[in-house]
C-alpha positions as CSV (number, residue, x, y, z in Angstrom):
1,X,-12.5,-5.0,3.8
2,X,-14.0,-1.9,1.7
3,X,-14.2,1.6,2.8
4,X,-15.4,4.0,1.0
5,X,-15.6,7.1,3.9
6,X,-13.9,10.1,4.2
7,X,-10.8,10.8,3.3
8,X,-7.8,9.0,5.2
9,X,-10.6,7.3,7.1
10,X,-10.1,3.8,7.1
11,X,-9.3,0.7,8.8
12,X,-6.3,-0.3,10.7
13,X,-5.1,-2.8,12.9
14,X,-2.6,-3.2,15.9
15,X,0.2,-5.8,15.9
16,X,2.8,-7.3,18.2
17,X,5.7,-6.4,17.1
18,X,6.6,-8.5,13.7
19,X,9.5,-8.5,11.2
20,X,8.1,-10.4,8.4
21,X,10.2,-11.4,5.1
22,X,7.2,-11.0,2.9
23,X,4.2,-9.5,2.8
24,X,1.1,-10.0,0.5
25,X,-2.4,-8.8,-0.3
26,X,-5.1,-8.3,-2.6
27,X,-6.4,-4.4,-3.2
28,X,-8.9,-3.1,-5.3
29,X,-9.3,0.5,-6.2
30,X,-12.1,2.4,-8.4
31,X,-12.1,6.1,-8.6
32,X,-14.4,9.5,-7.9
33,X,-16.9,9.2,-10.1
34,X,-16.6,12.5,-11.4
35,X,-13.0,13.5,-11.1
36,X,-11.9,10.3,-12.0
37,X,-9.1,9.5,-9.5
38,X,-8.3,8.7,-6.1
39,X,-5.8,7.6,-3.9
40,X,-6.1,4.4,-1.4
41,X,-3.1,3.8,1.0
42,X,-1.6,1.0,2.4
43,X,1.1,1.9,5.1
44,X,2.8,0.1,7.6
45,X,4.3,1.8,10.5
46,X,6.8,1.0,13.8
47,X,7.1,2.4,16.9
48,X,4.7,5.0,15.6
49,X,6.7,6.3,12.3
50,X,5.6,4.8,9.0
51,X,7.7,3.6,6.9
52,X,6.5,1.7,4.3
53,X,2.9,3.5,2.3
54,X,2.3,2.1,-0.8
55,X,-0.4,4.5,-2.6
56,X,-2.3,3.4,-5.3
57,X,-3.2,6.6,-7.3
58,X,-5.3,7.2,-10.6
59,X,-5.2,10.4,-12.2
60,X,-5.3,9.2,-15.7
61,X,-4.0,6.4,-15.5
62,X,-3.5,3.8,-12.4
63,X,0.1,4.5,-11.1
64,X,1.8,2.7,-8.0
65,X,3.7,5.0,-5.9
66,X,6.2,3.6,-3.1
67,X,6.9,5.8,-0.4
68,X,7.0,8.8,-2.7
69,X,8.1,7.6,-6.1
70,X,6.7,5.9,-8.7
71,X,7.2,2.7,-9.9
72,X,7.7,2.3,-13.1
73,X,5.9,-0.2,-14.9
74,X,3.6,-0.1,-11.7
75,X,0.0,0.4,-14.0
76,X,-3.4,-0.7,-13.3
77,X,-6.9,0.0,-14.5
78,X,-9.7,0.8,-12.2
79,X,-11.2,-2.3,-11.0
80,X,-8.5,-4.7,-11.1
81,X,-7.7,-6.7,-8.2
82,X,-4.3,-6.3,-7.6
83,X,-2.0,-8.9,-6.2
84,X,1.1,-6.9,-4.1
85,X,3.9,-8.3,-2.1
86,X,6.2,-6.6,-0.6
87,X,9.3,-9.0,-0.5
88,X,13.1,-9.2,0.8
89,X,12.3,-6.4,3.6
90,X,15.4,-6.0,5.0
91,X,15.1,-5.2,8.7
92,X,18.7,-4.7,8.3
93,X,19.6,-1.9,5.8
94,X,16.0,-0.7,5.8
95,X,14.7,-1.8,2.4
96,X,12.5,-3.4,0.3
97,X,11.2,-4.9,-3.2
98,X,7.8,-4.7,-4.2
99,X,5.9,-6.7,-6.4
100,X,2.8,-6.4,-8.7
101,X,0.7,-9.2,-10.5
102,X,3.7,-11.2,-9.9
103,X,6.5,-8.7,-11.8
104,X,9.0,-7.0,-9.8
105,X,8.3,-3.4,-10.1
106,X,10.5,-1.7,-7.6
107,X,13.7,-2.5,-6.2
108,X,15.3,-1.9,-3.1
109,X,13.4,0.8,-1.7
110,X,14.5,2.8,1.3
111,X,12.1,2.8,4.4
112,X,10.8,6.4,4.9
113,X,12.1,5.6,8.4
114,X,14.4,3.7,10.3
115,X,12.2,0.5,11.6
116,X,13.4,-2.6,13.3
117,X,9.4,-3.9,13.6
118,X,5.8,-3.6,12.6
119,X,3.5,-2.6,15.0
120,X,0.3,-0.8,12.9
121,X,-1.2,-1.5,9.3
122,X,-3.3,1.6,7.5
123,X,-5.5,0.9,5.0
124,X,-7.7,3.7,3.7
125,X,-9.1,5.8,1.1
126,X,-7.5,9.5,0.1
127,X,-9.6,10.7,-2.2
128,X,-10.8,14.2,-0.3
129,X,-14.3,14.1,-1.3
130,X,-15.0,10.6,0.3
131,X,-16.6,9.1,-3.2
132,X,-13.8,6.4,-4.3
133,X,-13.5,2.8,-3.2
134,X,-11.0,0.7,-1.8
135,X,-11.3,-3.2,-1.0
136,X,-8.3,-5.3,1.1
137,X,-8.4,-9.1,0.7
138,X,-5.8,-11.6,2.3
139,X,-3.5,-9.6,4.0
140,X,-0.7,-12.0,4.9
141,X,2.3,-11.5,7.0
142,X,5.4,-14.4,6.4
143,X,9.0,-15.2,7.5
């Protein structure tokens, strides 16, 4: 999927309540044209409350930020595809790893809320002037 609209417009989807293992996808991200960043989301949320928002942000350089924090190590350029999973969620403790290009980037981070479930996936653009890019590919939920 691609969106390019306004910002925090998007797509998302509705889901029976699922507590995968894993979680993968392809995203793609260019930037404002002029400004030279943006800032696409992907967040998952339960019961109403997200918890997990994975932001891909470029303001000088491609960063991946995980709930709040950076992870480091986490770089891109502009135009990459990116491959993300989002592995060992423990439903448990509330935590997860997450993945990029196949190297663990970020350890054991703590949902932003308590979740037992998935119930909505957010994809969409956050740049506030509506002129960056974001493309989804493969979204795949697994035990």
């Amino acid at each position: 999927y691609f969106t390019d609209a306004q910002a925090r417009t998007g797509i998302f989807k509705l889901l029976p309540d699922i507590s995968p293992f894993t979680i993968t996808f392809y995203a793609g991200v260019s930037s404002h044209p002029v400004t030279n960043d943006t800032n696409t989301h992907f967040t998952l949320s339960g019961n109403g409350n997200p918890f997990i928002d994975i932001m891909f942000n470029y303001e000088g350089g491609g960063r991946l930020i995980v709930n709040g924090s950076f992870c480091p190590g986490a770089v891109f350029n502009l135009g990459d595809w990116l491959y993300i999973e989002i592995k060992n969620i423990d439903w448990t403790n509330n935590n997860f790893d997450v993945w990029l290009n196949g190297t663990e980037v970020c350890n054991e981070v703590d949902f932003e809320a308590p979740a037992n479930f998935i119930d909505r996936v957010d994809f969409y653009n956050g740049d506030p002037s509506g002129n960056g890019q974001s493309w989804i590919d493969e979204l795949r939920f697994m035990d």
